[in-house]
C-alpha positions in Angstrom: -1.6 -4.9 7.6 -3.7 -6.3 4.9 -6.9 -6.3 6.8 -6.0 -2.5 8.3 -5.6 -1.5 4.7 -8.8 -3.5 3.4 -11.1 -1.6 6.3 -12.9 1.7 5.2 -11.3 3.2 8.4 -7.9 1.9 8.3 -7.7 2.2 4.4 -7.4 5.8 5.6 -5.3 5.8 8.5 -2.5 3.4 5.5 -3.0 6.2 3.0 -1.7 8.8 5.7 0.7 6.6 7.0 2.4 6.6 3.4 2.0 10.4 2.7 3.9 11.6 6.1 6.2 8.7 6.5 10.1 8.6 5.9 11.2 6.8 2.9 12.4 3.7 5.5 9.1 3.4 7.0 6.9 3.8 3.5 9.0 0.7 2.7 8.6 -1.0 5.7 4.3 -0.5 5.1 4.9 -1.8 1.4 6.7 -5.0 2.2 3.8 -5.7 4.6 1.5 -6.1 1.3 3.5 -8.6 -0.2 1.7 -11.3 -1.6 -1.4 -9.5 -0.8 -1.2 -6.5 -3.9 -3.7 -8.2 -5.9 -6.3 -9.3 -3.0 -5.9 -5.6 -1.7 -6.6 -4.4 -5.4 -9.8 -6.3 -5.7 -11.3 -4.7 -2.6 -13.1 -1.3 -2.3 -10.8 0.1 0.1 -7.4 -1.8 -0.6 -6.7 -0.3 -3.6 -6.7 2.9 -2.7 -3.5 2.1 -0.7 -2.4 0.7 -3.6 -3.1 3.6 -5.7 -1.1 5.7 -3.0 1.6 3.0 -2.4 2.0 3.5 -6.2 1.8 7.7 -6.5 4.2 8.2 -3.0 6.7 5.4 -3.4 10.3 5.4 -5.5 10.4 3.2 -8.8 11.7 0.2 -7.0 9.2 0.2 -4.6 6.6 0.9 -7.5 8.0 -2.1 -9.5 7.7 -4.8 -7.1 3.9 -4.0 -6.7 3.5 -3.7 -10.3 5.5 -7.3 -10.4 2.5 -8.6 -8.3 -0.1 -7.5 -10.4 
């Protein structure tokens, strides 16, 4: 998941995945980036799925990413 998200392509494909996903799968995409939040921050396109992990996801889901920064 980490290299889909940091591609300029499949950046894109992650961000819709998280807008029109249940609240079951969104989680299921965000614990793919644990341990990999701050290496998918420092690329180009990795952190805009973290921007929209962060805007689409409940507070729990919001805190554990913000734990890893």
């Amino acid at each position: 998941m980490e290299m889909l998200a940091g591609d300029s392509s499949g950046s894109a494909v992650v961000q819709k995945l998280l807008d029109i996903c249940t609240p079951d799968q969104r989680r299921a995409i965000v614990e793919k980036f644990r341990q990999s939040v701050v290496k998918l921050s420092l690329k180009m396109h990795g952190c805009r799925v973290i921007q929209k992990a962060f805007q689409v996801c409940p507070p729990e889901l919001q805190s554990m990413l913000a734990g890893e920064l």
